[in-house]
C-alpha positions as CSV (number, residue, x, y, z in Angstrom):
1,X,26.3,104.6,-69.6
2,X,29.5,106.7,-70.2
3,X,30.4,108.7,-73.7
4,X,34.2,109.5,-73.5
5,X,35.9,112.2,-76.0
6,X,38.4,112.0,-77.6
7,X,40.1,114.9,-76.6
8,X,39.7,114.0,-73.3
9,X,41.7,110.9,-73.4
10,X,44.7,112.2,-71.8
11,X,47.2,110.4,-69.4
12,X,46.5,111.4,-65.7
13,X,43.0,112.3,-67.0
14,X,39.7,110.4,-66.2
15,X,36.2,112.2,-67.4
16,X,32.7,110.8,-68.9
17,X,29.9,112.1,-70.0
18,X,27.1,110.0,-68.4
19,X,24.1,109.2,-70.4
20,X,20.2,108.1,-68.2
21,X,21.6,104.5,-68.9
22,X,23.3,102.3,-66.1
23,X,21.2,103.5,-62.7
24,X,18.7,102.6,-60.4
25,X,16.0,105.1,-60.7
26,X,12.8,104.5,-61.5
27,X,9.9,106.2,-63.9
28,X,10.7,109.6,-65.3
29,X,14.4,109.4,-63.4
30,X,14.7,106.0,-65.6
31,X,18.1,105.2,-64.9
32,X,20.7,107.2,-63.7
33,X,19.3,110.4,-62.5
34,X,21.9,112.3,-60.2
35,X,20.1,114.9,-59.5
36,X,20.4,115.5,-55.5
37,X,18.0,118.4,-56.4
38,X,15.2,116.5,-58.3
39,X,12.3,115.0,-56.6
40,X,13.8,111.4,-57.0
41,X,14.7,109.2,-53.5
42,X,17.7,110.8,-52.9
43,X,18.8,106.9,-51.7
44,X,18.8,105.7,-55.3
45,X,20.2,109.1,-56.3
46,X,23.2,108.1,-54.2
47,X,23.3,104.9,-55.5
48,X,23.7,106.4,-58.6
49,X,26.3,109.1,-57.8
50,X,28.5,106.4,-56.3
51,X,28.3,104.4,-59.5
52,X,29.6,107.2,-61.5
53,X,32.1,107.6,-58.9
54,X,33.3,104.3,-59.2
55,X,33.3,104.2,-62.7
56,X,35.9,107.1,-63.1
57,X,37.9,105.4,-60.3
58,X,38.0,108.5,-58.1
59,X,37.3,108.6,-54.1
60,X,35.0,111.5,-54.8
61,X,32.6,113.3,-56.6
62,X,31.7,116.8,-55.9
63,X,29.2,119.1,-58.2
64,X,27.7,121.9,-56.8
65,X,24.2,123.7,-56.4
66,X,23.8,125.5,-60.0
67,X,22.4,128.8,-60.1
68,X,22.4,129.4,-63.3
69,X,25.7,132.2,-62.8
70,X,29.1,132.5,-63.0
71,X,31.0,131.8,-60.2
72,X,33.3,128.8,-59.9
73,X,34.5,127.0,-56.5
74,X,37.8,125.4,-56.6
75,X,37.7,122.2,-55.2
76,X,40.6,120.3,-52.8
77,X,37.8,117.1,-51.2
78,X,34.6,116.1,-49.9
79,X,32.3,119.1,-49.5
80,X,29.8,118.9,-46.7
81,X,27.3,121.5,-48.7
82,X,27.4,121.8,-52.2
83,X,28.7,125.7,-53.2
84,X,26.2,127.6,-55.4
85,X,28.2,128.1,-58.4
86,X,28.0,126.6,-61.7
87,X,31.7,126.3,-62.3
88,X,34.6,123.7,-60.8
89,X,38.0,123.5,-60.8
90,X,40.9,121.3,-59.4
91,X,44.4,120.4,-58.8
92,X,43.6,117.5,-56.3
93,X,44.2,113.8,-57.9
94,X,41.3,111.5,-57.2
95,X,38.7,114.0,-56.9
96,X,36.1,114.4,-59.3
97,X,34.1,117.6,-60.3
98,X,31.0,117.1,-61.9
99,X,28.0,118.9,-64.0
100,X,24.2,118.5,-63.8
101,X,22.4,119.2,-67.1
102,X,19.1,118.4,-68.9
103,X,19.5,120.2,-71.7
104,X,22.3,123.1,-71.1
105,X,25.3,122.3,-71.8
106,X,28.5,120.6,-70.2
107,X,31.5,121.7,-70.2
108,X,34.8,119.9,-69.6
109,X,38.2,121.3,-69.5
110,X,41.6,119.8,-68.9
111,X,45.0,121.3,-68.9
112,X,47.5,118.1,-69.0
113,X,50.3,119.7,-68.6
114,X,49.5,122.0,-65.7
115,X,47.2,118.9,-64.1
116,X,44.3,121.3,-63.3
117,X,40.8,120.1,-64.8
118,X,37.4,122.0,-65.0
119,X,33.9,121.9,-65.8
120,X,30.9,124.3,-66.1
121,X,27.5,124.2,-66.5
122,X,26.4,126.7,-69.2
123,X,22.6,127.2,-69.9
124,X,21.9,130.3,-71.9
125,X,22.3,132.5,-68.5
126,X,25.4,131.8,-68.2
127,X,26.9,131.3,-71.1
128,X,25.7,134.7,-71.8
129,X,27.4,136.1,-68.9
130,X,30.8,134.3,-69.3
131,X,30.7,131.1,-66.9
132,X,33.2,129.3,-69.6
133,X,35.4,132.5,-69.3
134,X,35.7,132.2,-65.6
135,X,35.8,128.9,-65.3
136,X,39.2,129.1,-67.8
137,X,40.4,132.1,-65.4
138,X,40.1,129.7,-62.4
139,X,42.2,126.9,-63.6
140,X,44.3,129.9,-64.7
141,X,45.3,130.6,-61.2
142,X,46.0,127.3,-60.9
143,X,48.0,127.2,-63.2
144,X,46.9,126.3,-66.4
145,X,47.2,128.0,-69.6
146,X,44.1,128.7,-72.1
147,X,46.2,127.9,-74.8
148,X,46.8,124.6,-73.4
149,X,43.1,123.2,-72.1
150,X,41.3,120.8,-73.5
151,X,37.3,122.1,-73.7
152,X,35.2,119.5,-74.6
153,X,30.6,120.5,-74.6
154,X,29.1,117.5,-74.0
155,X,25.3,116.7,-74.3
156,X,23.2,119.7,-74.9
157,X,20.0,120.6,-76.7
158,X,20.9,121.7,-80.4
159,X,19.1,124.2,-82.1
160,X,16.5,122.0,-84.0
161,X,15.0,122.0,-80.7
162,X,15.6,125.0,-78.9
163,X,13.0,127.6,-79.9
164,X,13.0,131.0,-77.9
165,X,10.5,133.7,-77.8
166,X,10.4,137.2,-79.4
167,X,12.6,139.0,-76.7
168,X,15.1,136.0,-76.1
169,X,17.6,137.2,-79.1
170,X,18.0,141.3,-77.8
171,X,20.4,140.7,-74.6
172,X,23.0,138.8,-77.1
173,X,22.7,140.9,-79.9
174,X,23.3,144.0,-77.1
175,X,26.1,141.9,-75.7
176,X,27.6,141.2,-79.4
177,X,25.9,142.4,-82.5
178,X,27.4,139.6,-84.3
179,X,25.2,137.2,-82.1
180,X,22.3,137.6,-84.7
181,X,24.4,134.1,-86.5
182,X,23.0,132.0,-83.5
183,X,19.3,132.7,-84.2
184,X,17.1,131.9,-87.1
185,X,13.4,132.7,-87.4
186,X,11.1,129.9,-86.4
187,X,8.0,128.8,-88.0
188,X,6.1,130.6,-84.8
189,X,5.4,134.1,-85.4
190,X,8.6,136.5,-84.1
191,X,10.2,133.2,-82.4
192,X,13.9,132.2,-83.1
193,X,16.1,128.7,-82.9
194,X,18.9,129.2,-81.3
195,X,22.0,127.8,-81.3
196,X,23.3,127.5,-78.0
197,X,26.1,124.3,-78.8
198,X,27.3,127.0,-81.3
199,X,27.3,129.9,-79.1
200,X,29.6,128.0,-76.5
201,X,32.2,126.7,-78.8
202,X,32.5,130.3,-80.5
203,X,33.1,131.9,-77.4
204,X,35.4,128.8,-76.3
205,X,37.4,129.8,-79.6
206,X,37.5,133.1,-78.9
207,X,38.7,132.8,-75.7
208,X,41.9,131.6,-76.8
209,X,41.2,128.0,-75.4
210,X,43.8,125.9,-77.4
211,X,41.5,122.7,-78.4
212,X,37.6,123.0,-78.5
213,X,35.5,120.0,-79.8
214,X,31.6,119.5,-79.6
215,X,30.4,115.9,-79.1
216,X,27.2,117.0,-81.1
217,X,24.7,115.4,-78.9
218,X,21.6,117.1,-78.8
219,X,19.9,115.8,-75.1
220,X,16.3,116.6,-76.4
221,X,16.4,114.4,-79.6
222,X,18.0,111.0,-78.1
223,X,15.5,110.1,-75.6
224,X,17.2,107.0,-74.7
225,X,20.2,108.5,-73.7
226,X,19.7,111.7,-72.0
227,X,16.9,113.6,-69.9
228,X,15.8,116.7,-70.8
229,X,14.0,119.6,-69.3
230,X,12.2,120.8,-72.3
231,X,11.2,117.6,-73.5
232,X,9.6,116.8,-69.9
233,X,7.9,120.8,-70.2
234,X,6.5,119.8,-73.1
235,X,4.7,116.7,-72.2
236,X,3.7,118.5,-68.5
237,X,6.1,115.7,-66.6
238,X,6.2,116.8,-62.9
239,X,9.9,116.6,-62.9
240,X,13.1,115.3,-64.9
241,X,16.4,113.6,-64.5
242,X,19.7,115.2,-64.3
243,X,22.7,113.9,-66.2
244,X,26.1,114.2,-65.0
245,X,29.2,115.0,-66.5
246,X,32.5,114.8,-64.8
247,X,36.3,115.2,-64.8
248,X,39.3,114.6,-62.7
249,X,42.5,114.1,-62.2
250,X,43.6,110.2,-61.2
251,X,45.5,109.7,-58.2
């Protein structure tokens, strides 16, 4: 149900990175969909929210509408609506942020020393335009220093399974011309693999973050453990689970 890293097993610190197992769903949101967004019974969704919840020991869980960009809310409670942003940070104990992917990837952070914890969703969109680097600059004015956060990507599809079309690779190589490294030619004509797990631990690095790690998971590949968007395109499914991925600070 949970995958913990290592990094992440800090005192004062509580995270997971949920897998489908352990929920109530049903069918293609087979277990533990927590998705508010999907087209599961937002009941059982609940049911499985609070699960998680309970898991990390926290008297809430807050994760936000994700648009795919690069703003990031800082969170002190309970929300009433969720913020459109797809980043999160906090300084309030007992609190936990959390991530919805199905096949981008999940970013925690923690700065122990500083007690300010993050996290970011980072599909190719964003991690194009930077939603690690503002995430980092948010816990920043917390408090926190890059070169003391933890960054842990959780779950995400890997590159053996992440084929993009002919124009995909240009806004990269524009941004960086050293961003060709990420993309290697498919066996379709003028499409490319890319390497997105790569492209956000790079740019983690480079960032000046002091400790990045990559759990290595690749959410298309292990059906079992983790939904995925591009596995459910490509067998026409109406819809698909969300995972979760969260952080916080215990109380």
């Amino acid at each position: 149900m949970i995958i913990a890293a290592e990094d992440l097993r800090l005192a004062g610190v509580t995270h997971g990175f949920f897998t489908r197992e352990g929920g109530v769903s049903q069918g293609i949101f087979a277990s533990l969909n927590c998705g508010l967004g999907s087209g599961d019974d937002v009941a059982l969704v609940t049911e499985n929210r609070a699960r998680v919840q309970a898991k990390l020991g926290v008297s809430a869980l807050v994760s936000g509408y994700q648009v795919h960009g690069v703003e990031v809310a800082v969170v002190k409670g309970p929300m009433e609506e969720r913020p459109k942003v797809d980043g999160m940070v906090s300084a309030t104990p007992g609190v936990a942020i959390g991530i919805l992917t199905a096949d981008c990837g999940p970013v925690l952070f923690a700065d122990q020393k500083a007690k300010v914890v993050g996290a970011c969703h980072a599909g190719w969109k964003g991690a194009l335009l930077g939603v690690t680097d503002t995430t980092v600059e948010a816990m920043e004015r917390l408090g926190a220093k890059r070169e003391n956060i933890v960054a842990v990507l959780g779950p995400t599809i890997s590159k053996a399974n992440y084929e993009v079309g002919p124009e995909f690779p240009a806004a990269f190589i524009q941004a960086n011309s050293m961003a060709r490294v990420y993309f290697t030619p498919s066996v379709k004509k003028d499409h490319h693999m890319f390497d997105l797990p790569r492209f956000l631990v790079d740019r983690l690095k480079a960032f000046g973050i002091g400790l990045v790690a990559d759990l290595g998971l690749c959410t298309y590949a292990e059906e079992d453990w983790f939904f995925s968007y591009r596995r459910a395109t490509h067998r026409s499914e109406k819809d698909y689970g969300r995972l979760i991925s969260a952080i916080a600070l215990q109380a």
